[in-house]
N, C-alpha and C positions, 0 to 999 in steps of 0.2 A: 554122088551121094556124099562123097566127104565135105564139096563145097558149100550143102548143104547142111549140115554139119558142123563147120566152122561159123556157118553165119547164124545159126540160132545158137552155138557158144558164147558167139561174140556179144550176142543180144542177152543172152541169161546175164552174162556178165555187168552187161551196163547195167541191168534191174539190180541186180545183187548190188553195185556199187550206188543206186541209186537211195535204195530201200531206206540208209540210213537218214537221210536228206527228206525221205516224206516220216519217216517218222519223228525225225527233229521237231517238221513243219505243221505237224499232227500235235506235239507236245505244246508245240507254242501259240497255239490256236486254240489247243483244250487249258491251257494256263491262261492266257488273252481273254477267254469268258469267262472262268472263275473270279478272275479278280477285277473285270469290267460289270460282272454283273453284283459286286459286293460293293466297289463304289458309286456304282449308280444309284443303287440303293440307299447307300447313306445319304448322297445327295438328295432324295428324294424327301427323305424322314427331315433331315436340315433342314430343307425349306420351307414343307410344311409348319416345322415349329416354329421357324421365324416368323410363320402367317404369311406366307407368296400367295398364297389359292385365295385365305381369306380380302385380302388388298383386292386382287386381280376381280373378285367377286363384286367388290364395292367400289371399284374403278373399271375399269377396263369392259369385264362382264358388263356393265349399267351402259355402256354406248348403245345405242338405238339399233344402227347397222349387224351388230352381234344378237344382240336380244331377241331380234322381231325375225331372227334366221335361226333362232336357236343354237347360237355357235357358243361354245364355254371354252375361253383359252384357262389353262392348269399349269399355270406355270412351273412346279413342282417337277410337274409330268413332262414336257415339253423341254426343260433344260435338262431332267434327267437322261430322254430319252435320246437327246443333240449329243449329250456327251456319252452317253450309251456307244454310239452309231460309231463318232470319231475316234473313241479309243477301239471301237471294233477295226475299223480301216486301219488306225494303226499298228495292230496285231497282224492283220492282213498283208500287212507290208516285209513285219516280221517273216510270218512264215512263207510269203515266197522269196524271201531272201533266203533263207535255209532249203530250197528248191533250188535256188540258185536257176531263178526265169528272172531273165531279165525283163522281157518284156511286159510281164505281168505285174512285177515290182513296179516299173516305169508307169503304168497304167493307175496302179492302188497309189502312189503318190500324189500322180496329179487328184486323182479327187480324197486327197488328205490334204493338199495344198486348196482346194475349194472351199474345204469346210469353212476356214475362216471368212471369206467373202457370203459364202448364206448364212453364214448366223450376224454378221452386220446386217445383211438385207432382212434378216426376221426382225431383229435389233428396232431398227429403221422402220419401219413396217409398225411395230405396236406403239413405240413413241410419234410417231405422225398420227396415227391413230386418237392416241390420248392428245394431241396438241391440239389436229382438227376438232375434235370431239367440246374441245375446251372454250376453241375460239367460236365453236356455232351457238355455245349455251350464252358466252357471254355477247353475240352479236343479238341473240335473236332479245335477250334481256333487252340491250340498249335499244334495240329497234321499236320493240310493244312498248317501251316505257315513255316514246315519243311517240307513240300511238299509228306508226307506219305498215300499213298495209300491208299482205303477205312477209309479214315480218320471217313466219319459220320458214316460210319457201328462199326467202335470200340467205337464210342463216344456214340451210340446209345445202343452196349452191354452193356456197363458202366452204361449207365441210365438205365438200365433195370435190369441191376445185383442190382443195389443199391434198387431200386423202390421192387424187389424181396424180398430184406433182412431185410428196410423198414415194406412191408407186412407181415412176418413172427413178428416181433416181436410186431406191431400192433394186429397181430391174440393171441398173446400171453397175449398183455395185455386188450385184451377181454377177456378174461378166456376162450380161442378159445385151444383143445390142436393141436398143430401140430406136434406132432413126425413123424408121417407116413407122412405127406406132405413135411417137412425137409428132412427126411430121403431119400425119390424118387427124391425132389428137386436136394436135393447134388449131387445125382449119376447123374442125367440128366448132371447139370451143369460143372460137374468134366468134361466129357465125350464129352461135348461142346465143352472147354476151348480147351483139348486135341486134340481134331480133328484141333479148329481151330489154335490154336499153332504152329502144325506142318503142316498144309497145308500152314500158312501164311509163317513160316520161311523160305518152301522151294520157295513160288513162291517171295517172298522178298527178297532171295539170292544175286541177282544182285545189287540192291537197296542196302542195306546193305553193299555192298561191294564198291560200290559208295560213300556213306558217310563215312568209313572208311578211301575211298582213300582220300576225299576230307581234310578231318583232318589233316591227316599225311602230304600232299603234296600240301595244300594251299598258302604256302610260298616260294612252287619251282617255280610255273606258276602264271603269274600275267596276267592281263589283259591289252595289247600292246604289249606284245612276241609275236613273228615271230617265230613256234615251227613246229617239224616234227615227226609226230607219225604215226605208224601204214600205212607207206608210203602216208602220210597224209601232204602238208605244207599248214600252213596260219598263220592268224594273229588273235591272241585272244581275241574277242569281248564280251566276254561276260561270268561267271560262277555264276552256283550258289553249292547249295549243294550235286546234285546228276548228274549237265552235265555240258557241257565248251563247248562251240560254237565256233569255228573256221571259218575266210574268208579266200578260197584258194585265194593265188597272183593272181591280176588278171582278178577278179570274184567276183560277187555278189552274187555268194552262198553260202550258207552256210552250214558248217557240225557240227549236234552234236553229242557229245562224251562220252560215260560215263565216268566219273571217274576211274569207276573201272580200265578204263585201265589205269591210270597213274600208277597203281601198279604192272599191268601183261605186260604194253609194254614200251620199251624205249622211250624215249621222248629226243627229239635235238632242246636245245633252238639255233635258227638261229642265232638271234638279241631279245635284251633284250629292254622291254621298254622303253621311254625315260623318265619317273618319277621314272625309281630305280636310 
């Protein structure tokens, strides 16, 4: 009995000697939310008045990928809520320091030592976002404006390849490894490109060969020739990069042409327009 005895003394004791140490870690935990949750809050108010949500709304928000999934970044919300988190971990730290656990301190550091690598990779992550998003509006512009075929479907690879490569090195500077995701990635995408490469050149063949003619031969036919192709006669009303629109004598109709054939069929200017 007395051994007894002595060992839940010895035990009372360590509580008694502990007690102080959780109540330290108690005050500094209930201080660490007061004043994490007052400056979260400012920040929040700040940035709305600067207009972060309204930008984000008229940039960011407006990306296709976000809109048609219904996702709204708030950026107000989203930085308040990042620095919410990290000054709570580093409270966390506080109070098991005043615990005096080491292992537990050792554990809430390393992911206070994290924090800065995810908030690059969010970082990372909405500016690829905005660059993709920029390079697809202005691919898909230059591409319809030379009148090329699935113009939004290339301009949409392009934002997707980029938003791709983007994510990888976002996952990397998580301390995310992706070799094996890289590695299957590559071969998908190689294998993509490849398929569509060669499907596209061949069904673009004619096209292609339409812009070629148009280069070479845009300073043989003008628009008011009187021409005869392809046992074809009229008068040329109209070209652009890949057709040439002919009125038969005559006739209010009209025939279009591709280009191509100004390279594969003879062409007999009749009469030359009256501004050469």
């Amino acid at each position: 009995m007395n051994v007894d005895f002595d060992i839940l003394k010895t035990l009372f004791n360590e509580i008694v000697v502990f007690i102080p140490n959780i109540l330290a870690a108690l005050a500094i935990l209930l201080i660490s939310l007061i004043i994490i949750g007052i400056v979260s809050r400012f920040i929040r108010r700040v940035l709305q008045r600067m207009g972060a949500d309204a930008f984000a709304d008229k940039s960011i928000n407006k990306i296709d990928i976000l809109e048609d999934n219904n996702i709204r970044i708030v950026p107000s919300s989203l930085i308040s809520k990042i620095i919410y988190y990290s000054l709570l971990l580093i409270g966390i730290v506080a109070a098991t320091d005043a615990l005096q656990m080491e292992a537990v301190s050792d554990l809430v550091r390393s992911a206070v030592d994290y924090v800065p690598n995810l908030i690059t990779a969010i970082a990372l992550l909405i500016v690829g976002l905005l660059i993709a998003d920029f390079v697809r509006d202005v691919t898909a512009a230059a591409m319809q404006s030379l009148n090329v075929p699935a113009a939004k479907f290339l301009a949409n690879f392009i934002f997707y390849f980029i938003m791709l490569s983007i994510l990888m090195i976002a996952l990397e500077q998580a301390k995310i490894n992706t070799d094996f995701i890289t590695a299957n990635l590559s071969i998908i995408l190689g294998g993509v490109v490849l398929a569509f490469a060669i499907g596209y050149g061949f069904a673009s063949q004619s096209l292609m060969s339409s812009y070629i003619a148009y280069f070479y031969n845009r300073n043989k036919v003008n628009i008011g020739d009187a021409i005869r192709i392809n046992n074809k006669e009229g008068i040329v009303t109209s070209m652009d990069s890949t057709t040439m629109t002919i009125v038969p004598f005559n006739s209010n109709n009209r025939i279009i042409i591709p280009l191509s054939q100004l390279s594969t069929e003879t062409i007999e200017i009749i009469a030359a327009s009256e501004a050469q």
